[in-house]
N, C-alpha and C positions, 0 to 999 in steps of 0.2 A: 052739666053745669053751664053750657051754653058761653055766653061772651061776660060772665059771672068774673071770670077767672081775671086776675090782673098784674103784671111785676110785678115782684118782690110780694106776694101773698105765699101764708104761710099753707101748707097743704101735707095731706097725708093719702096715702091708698085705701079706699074703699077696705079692704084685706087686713090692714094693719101695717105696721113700718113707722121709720123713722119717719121725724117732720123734715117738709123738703120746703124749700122756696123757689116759686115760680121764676124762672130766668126767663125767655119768650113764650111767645106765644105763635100760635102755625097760624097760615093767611087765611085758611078755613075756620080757623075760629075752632077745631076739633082735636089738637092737641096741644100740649105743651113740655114744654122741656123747663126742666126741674133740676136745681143739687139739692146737696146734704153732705154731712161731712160720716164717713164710714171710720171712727176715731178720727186721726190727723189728716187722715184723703178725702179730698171734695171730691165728690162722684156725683155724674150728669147721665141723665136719660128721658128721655121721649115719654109720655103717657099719657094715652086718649081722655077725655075729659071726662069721660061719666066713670074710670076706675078712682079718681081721687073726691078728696072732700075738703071742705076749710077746716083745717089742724082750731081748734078752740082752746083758751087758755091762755094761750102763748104770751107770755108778757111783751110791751112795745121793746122794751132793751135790747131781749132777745133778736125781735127781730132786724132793729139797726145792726146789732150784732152780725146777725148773718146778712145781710146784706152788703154792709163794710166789707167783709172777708169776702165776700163775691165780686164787689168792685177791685177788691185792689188784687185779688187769686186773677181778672179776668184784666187786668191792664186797665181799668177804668177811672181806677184813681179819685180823688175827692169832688173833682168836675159835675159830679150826679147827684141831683138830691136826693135824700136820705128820705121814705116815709114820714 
């Protein structure tokens, strides 16, 4: 997916899975670190770029949605603009 990838894009694994939204990105440009909420647990992990894909569908709400809860789960607070 190359330097495709961008905060706050919604994304899934190649495999299948939850939809996760991109938090950084690595300085190589070849991975990125991701949450999702596992029910009420945001959970974070690493994943090379060519196993995920852009999640399609996703309504915009949705994803202010989860980016709000990632601003404010990660101390960032309203300070960020929003998609």
């Amino acid at each position: 997916m190359g330097n495709k990838n961008m905060v706050g894009d919604l994304v899934r694994l190649k495999s299948g899975g939850p939809t996760m939204t991109i938090r950084s990105l690595s300085e190589n440009g070849e991975s990125v670190s991701c949450q999702w909420f596992n029910g009420s647990t945001l959970e974070e992990a690493f994943f090379h770029v060519d196993t995920i894909v852009i999640s399609m569908g996703e309504a915009t709400k949705s994803t202010r949605t989860v980016v709000q809860t990632v601003h404010h789960v990660s101390g960032l607070g309203s300070n960020v603009p929003l998609l």
